[in-house]
N, C-alpha and C positions, 0 to 999 in steps of 0.2 A: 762650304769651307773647301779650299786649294787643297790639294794633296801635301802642298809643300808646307803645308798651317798644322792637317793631321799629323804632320809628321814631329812637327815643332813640338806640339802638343803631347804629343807619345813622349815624347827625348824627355820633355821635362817633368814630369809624371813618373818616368822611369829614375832620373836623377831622383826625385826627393824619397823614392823610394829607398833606395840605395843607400840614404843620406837614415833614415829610417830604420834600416837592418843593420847598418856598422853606424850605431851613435858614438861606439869608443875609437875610431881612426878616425872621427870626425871630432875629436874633444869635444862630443857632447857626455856628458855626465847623468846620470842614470838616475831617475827620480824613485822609482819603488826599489823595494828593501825585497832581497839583500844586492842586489849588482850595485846601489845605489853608494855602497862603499867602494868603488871602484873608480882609482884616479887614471882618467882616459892619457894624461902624458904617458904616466909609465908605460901603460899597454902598445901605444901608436907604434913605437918602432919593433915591433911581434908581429902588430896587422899590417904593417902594408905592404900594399902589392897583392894580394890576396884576397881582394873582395871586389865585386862587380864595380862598374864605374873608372872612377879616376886610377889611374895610375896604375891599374890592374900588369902584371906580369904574367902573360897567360903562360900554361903549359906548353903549348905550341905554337909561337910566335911567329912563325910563317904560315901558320893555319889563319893563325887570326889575321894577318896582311890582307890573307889572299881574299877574306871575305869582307872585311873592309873595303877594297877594290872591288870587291861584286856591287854591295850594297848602296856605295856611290856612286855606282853607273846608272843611279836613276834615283828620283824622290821618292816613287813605289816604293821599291827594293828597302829605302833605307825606313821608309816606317813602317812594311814589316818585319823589318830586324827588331827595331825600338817594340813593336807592340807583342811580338812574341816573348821578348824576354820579361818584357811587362806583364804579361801573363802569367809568366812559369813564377816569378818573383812574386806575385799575388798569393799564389797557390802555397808558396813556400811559408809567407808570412802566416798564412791562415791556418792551414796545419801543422808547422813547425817541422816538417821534413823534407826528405833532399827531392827533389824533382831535376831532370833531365828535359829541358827543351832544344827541340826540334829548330831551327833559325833559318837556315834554308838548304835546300837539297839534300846533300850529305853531310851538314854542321848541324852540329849538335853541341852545346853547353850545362853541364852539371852545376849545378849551384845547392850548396850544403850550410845548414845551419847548426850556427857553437849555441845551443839552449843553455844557460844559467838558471837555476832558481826558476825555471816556468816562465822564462822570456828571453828571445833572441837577442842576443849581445852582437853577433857578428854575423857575417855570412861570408861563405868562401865560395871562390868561382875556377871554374877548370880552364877559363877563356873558353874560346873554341874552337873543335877539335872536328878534324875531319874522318871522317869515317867510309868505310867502306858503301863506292857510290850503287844506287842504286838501280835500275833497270833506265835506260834512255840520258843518265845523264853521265856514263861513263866518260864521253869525251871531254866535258865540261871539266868534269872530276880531273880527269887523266890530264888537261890543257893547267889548271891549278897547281898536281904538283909536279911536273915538269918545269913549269916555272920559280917556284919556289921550292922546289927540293922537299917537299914535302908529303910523304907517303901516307896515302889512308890507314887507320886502322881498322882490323878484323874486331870483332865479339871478344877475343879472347884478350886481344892487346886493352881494350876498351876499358872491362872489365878489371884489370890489373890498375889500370892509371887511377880509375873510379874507387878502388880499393883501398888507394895510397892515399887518396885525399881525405877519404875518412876517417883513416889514421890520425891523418895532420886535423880535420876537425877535433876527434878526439884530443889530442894533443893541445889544442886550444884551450880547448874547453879544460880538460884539467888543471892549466894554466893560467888559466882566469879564475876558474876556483881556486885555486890555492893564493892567487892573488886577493882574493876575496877574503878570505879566511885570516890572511896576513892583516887585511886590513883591519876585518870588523876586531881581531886582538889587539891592534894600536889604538883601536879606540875603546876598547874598553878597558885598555892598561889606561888610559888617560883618564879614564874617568874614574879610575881605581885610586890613581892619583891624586885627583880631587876630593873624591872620598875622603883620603888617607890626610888631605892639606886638610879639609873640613874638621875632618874629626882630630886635629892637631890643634887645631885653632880655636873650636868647642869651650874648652875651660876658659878660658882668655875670653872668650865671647860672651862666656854665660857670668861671668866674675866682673866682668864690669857692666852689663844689664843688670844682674842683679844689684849694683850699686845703685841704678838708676832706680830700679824699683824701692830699694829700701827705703829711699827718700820720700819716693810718692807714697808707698803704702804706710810708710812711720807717719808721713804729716797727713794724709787723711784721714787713717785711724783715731790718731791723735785729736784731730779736729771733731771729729761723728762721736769722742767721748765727753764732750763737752756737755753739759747739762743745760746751758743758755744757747742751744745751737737754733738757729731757726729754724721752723718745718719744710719751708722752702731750699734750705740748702742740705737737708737731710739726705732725701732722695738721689741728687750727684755725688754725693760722698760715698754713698753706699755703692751708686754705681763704677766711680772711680775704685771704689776698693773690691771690688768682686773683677775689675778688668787687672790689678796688680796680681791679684788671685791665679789668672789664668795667667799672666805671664810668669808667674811663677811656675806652674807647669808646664812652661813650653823650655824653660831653660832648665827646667829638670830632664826632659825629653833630649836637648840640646848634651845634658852629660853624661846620657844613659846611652847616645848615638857614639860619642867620644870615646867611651867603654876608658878602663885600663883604671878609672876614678879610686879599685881593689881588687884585690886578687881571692881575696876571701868569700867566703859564699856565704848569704844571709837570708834570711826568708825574706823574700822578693814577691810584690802584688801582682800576679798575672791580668787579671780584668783592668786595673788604674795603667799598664802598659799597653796596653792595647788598644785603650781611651785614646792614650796619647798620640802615640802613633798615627792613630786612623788620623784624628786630627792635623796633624803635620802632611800623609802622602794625600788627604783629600783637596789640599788647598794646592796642591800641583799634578791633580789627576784630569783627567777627561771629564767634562764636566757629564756626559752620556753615563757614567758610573754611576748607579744606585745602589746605595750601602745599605744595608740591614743589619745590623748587631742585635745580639739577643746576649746580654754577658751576665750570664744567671749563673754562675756557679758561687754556692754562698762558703765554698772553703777554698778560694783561689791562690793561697800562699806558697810556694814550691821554693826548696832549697838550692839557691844559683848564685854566680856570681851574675850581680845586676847587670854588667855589659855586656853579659852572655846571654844573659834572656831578651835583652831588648833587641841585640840581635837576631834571636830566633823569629821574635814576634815582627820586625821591620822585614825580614826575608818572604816568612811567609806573605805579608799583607803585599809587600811593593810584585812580589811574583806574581800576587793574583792580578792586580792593578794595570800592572805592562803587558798582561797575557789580553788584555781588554782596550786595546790603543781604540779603536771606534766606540768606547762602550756597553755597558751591558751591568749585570744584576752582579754585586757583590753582598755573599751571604756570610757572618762570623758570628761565634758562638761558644758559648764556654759552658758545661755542665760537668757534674762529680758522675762520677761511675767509682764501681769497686772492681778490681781487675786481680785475676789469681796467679803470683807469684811467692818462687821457691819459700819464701818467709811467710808464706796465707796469704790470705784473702787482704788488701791493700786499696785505700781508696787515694783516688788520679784525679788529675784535671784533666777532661778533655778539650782541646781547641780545635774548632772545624769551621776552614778555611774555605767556601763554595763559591767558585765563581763561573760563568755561563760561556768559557771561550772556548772548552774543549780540545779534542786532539785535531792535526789540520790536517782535511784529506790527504791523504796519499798521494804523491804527484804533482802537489801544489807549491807554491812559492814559499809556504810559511815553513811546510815539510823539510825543505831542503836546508833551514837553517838550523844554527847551532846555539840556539839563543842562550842569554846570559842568566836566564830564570832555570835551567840547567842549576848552573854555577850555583845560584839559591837555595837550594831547594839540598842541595848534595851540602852545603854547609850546613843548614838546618839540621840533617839528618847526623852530620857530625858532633853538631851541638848538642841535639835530645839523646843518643846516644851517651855522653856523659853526664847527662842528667838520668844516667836510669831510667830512659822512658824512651819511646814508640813511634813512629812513623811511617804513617802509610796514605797512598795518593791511588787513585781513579778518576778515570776520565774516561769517556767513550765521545766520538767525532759527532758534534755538535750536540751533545747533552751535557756539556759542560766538565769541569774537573773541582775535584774536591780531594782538601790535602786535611788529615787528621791527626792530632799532636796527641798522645798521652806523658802525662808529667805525673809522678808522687806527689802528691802535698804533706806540706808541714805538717806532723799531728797537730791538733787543737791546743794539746798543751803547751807547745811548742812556738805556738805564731807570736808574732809582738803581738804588747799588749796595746788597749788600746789608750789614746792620750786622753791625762787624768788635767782636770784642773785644779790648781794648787789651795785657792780657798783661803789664801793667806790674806791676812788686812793690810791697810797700805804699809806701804815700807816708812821708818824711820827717814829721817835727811841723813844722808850719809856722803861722803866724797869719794866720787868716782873720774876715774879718769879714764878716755878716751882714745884709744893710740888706733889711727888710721890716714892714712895716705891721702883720703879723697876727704877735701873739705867741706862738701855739701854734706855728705854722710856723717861728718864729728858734728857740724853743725846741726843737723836733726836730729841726731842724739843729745844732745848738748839742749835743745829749746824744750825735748818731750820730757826728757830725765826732771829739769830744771822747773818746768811746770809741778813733779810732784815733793818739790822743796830738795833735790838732793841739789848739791855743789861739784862744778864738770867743770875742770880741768882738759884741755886739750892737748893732743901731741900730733907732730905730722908724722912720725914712723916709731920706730922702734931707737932707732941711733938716737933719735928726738930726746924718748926717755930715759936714755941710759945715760946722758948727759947731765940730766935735771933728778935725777933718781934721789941724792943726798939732799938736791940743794931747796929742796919744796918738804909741804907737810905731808906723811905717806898718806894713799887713799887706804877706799875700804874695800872697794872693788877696781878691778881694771877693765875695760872693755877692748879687747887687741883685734885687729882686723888677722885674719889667717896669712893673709896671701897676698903681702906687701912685698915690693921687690926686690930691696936689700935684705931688711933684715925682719923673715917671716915670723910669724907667731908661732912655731914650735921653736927657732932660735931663741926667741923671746921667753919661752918657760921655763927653757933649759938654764938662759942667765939668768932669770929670775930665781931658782935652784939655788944656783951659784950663789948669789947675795942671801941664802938665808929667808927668803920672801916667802910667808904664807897666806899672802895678799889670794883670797880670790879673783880667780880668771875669766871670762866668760872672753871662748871662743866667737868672730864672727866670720862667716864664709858662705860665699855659692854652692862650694864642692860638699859631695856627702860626707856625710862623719864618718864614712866608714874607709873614705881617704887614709890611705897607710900613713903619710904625716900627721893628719888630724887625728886620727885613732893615738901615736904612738904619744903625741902633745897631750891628751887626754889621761894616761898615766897619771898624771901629776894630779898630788889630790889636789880637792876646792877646784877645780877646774872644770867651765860648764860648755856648752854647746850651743851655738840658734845659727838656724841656716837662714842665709840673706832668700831673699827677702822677708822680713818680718814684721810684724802689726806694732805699735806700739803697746796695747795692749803686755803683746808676748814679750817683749822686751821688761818691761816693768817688773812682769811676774818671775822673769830669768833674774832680773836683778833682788828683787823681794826675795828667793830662794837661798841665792849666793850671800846676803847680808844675815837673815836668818843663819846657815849653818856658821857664818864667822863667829854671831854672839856665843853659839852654841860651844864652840871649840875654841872659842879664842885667840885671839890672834897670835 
């Protein structure tokens, strides 16, 4: 190989180097977390000028001429300039500190690295600078800066200019951190955002899924009660009706994320939340995540307002999840303990939260962040906190961290009770009418009701029936959707008042009953409840109750 090939060779070698130390003047964008929130435009006009390579502004720009001019007076000369600095830039990449190469005679070049997060974002160059010459090449020295007006420095001046520059690294670097930190808060205000549209958008979402479901699960139920059903389609019915099953708890999950459903606190299922949940963050976790739940506490009922617990139980689960981006062991667990407080001896829920990510060495790239499981974790503690209960977390650097919840549980005689079935015989035929919005829904109600002899009446809203209220025969029941858009089903009890009407009600809706509108509609006596989606079955039996207590009381 030509001298003048080695040299090609160094230069370019040296460039991609270069190109490698300052990815952000280069608008290249940063793949590992956290520099990786860092947008290389804004930074470019901070870096340039300032880093080896192109465009460089050295400190001494007649130092640097003069050795340019030496360096070209031969292809030698110019690749060992290139392979020295390629050296000292090796050294720098490798252990992350400042190195001082030697380039020829009495030039000398510092080169300093901005470390972010446990990797070089930048590197800063002194140019180069001539220094005080050495024994035999004084004249060489002294012919330099005569020509270019350029005086060697001493140790002490050296030292000084070397000092400045570290500065100005430091300055970077704080600079890019705080750039960093700006960023990764616009994206997690954005995501906060999303959050905040999600859980806006929640009722809405789960109010008209669950219209979808009530349809499926009314007609398949209805179907599986058939006594001439075939054996062969028994099987998909059932299977169909255990999958409406579960999407009923995902949109139960859906209005427990949404929160705000009440303000009230009710005895709340801690193990049937935690189900769910798991459920929901496993279908968007790592699939390297191995879950273990053990959810044995047989008195799990704790007094909360539900979208405060389901937030407790979504913080902890998703912290442990995001602490584990490559995978690993997630452990959850619920057991009773009795815990001694100013009131005696008090039995709790415990929940233990174990996952295998641990604390991150010291010095490390994960250390130096400020993550958002922070933010988690300090809300949880705000939440159990007014639950009159307990929080505490350990962890040690690679044995994993373990977060532990205590809650008070409901006394026993306290909890709901559990659901009773009515035992009633079929219902009389009676005339019931239908006031909903969606017409697949009046229609399934309308074909199941219809099937056991009563006589269904439809409406499309509420306006519907306040129109027709005189001019038809009254029913004997009403079935009113909750959560129509004009005119809702507590407006609807309220005019129903109005007129004098002891017609039996029965609420229908997605949202929980314990909905301040649906709670305050509820006042109103003869006024029943069923949360969409529901079985045919449970509709019958809503309706057999409400015709019962009419005969009883009378219209």
């Amino acid at each position: 190989m030509t001298s003048s090939a080695s040299s090609s060779n160094a230069a370019r070698q040296l460039e991609k180097l270069c190109l490698d130390l300052c990815p952000l003047l280069h608008g290249v964008k940063i793949d590992a977390p956290p520099a990786a929130a860092l947008d290389p435009e804004k930074l470019r006009p901070l870096l340039e000028g300032s880093s080896p390579g192109s465009d460089l502004r050295p400190c001494f720009p007649q130092a640097a001429a003069a050795l340019e001019r030496v360096a070209h007076s031969s292809p030698e000369q110019a690749e060992r300039l290139a392979a020295r600095r390629l050296d000292a830039l090796r050294q720098l990449r490798d252990t992350q500190k400042e190195v001082t190469a030697v380039l020829m005679d009495a030039f000398s070049e510092t080169f300093l690295p901005v470390v972010v997060g446990g990797r070089i974002v930048h590197c800063l160059s002194t140019g180069p600078i001539l220094r005080t010459a050495t024994s035999g090449r004084k004249k060489n020295t002294a012919t330099l800066s005569a020509d270019k007006g350029t005086l060697p420095l001493d140790e002490v001046a050296f030292d000084s200019i070397i000092a400045m520059y570290r500065r100005l690294a430091d300055l970077f670097r704080s600079v890019i951190e705080s750039e960093m930190r700006s960023a990764q808060l616009a994206g997690r205000l954005i995501q906060s955002e999303r959050a905040r549209s999600l859980g806006s958008l929640s009722p809405g979402i789960a109010h008209h899924f669950n219209n979808l479901l009530s349809v499926i699960l009314g007609y398949a139920s209805y179907a599986a009660n058939r006594e001439d059903l075939p054996a062969e389609i028994e099987s998909p019915l059932e299977k169909i009706i255990a999958a409406a099953l579960r999407g009923r708890r995902l949109t139960d999950d859906l209005l427990a994320f949404a929160g705000g459903e009440t303000a009230e606190e009710t005895p709340c299922p801690v193990n049937q939340t935690i189900a769910g949940v798991l459920s929901l963050l496993a279908s968007q976790s790592p699939s390297g995540i191995v879950v273990r739940e053990n959810l044995s506490a047989a008195h799990d009922y704790v007094m909360a307002i539900p979208g405060d617990l389901h937030q407790i139980v979504f913080n902890l689960l998703s912290n442990a999840f995001d602490s584990m981006p490559g995978g690993g062991h997630l452990k959850v667990e619920t057991t009773n303990i009795l815990v001694d407080t100013p009131e005696g001896r008090r039995e709790h829920l415990r929940i233990e939260v174990s996952d295998s990510s641990g604390i991150p060495p010291e010095g490390s790239a994960a250390a130096d962040l400020t993550p958002p499981e922070t933010t988690k974790l300090s809300s949880v503690f705000g939440l159990v906190g007014r639950l009159e209960g307990h929080l505490s977390v350990s962890s040690q650097p690679g044995a994993g961290t373990s977060v532990e919840v205590l809650l008070p549980v409901v006394p026993h005689d306290q909890g709901p009770l559990p659901p009773t079935r009515t035992g009633q015989a079929p219902p009389r035929p009676a005339r019931i009418w239908i006031v909903d919005d969606d017409v697949t829904f009046r229609e399934m109600c309308r074909v199941v009701l219809s099937e056991e002899g009563h006589e269904v009446v439809e409406f499309a809203d509420g306006r519907d029936l306040q129109k027709r209220w005189r001019k038809i025969e009254q029913p004997d029941v009403i079935i009113v959707d909750f959560s129509m858009p004009e005119f809702n089903g507590l407006e609807l009890c309220e005019w129903l008042g109005q007129q004098g009407s002891k017609v039996p009600v029965i609420l229908v809706s997605g949202l929980s009953p314990d909905t301040p509108d649906i709670h305050k509609a509820m006042q109103r006596k003869k006024t029943y409840f069923i949360q969409k989606p529901f079985s045919f079955r449970e509709l019958s039996e809503l309706v057999t109750m409400a015709l019962s207590e009419n005969i009883v009381a009378g219209r």
